[in-house]
C-alpha positions in Angstrom: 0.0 0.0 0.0 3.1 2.4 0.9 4.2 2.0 -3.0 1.1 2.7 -4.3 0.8 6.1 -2.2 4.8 6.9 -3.7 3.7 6.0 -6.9 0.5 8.1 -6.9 0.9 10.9 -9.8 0.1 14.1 -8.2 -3.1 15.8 -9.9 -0.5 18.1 -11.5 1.5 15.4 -13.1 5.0 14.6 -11.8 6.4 18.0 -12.1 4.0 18.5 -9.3 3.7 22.7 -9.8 0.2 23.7 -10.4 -0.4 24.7 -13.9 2.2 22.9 -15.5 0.8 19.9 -17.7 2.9 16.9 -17.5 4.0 16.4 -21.3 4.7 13.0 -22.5 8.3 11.6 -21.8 9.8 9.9 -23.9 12.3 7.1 -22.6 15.6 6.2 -24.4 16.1 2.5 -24.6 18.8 2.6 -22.0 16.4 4.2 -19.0 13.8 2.2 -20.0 16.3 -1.0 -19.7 17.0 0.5 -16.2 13.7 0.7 -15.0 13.1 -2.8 -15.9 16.3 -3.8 -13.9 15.4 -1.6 -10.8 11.2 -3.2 -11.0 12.7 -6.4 -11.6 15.1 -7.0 -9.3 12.6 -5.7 -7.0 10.4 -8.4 -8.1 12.6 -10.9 -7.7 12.8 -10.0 -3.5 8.9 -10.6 -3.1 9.8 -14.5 -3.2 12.9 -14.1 -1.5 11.3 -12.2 1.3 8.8 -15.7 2.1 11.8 -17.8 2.1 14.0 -15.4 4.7 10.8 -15.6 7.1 10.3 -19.5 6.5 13.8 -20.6 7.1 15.7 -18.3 9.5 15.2 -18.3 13.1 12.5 -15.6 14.0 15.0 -12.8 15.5 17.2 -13.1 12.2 14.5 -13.4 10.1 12.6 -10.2 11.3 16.1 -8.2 10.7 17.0 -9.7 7.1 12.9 -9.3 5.8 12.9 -5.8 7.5 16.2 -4.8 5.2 14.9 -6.8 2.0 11.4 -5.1 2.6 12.8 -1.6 2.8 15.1 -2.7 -0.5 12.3 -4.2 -2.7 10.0 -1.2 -1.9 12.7 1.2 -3.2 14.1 -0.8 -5.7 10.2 -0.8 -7.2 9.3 3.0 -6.3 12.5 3.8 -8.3 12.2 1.4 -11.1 8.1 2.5 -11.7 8.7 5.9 -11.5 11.9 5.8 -14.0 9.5 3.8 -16.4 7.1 6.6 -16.4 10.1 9.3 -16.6 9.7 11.1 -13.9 12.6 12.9 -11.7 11.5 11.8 -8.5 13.4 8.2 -9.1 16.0 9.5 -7.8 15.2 9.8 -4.0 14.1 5.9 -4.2 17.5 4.8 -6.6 19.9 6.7 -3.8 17.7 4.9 -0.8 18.2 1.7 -2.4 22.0 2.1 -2.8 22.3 2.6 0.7 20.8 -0.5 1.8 21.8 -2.7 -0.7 25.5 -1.6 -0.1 24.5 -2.1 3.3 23.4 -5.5 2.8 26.4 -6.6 1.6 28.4 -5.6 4.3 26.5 -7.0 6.6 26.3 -10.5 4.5 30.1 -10.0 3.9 30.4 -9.5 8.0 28.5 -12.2 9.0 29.3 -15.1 6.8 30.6 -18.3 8.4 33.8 -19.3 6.2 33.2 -21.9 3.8 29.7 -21.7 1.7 28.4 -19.2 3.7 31.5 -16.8 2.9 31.4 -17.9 -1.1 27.7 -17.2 -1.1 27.6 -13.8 0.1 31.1 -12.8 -2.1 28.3 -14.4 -4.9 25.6 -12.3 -4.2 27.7 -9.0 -3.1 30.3 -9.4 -6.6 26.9 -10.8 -8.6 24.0 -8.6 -7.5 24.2 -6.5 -4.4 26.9 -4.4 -5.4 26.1 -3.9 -9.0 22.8 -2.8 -8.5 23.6 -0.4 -6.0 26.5 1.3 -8.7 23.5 1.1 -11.2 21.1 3.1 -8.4 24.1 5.3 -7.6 24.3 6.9 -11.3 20.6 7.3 -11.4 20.0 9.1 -7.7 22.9 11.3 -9.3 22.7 11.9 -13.1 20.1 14.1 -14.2 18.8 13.1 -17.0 17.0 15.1 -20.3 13.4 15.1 -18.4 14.5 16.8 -15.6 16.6 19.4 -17.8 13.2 20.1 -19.4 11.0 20.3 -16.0 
């Protein structure tokens, strides 16, 4: 329910000033292929979220769904809104950084050595890290819709 209120398009359209009329966007292939990354891989946490809660012991489990909550929700905010070109991504792409650089640490910290370690070095090197670089350069390249706002 919390995304659909951040996703909400004010009654002024995203520049959110009255009077101004939203004019249509349009996306280059790249943003467009960044927004799909971003909703995706937000996505992809929804099912991940069910197995944290179902196979960790309940103290863990609250902490590691709380983070992957909190990631998925910005990962989607930013994602949707890039998809509909509107500035406002940025806010979500620079939250999501934080925590999925964050996550990694913490994986990285707390890894047994062994498969535990090799795992988390998977998913840091593999996912974690990438995305947050990839929401990095979005919360902090403007890009030609915000020139024009």
């Amino acid at each position: 329910m919390a995304l659909i209120a951040l996703n909400s398009v004010s009654p002024h359209g995203s520049c959110a000033r009255p009077g101004v009329a939203r004019r249509p966007v349009r996306l280059s292939a790249a943003r467009r292929r960044q927004g799909r990354i971003l909703t995706g891989a937000g996505l992809v946490l929804l099912p991940w979220l069910g197995y944290l809660a179902g196979t960790l012991p309940p103290a863990e489990a609250a902490a590691w769904v709380t983070l992957d909550t909190l990631e998925a929700a910005c990962l989607l905010t930013a994602g949707t809104r890039l998809l509909r070109g509107e500035p406002s991504h940025r806010a979500a792409a620079a939250a999501a950084a934080l925590l999925l650089t964050a996550d990694a640490c913490i994986d990285l910290a707390t890894a047994a050595p062994g498969a535990e370690l090799a795992t988390a070095i998977a998913m840091a090197v593999g996912a974690e890290l990438p995305l947050a670089g990839l929401c990095m350069v979005l919360a902090t390249r403007r890009g030609a819709t915000e020139r024009d706002h």
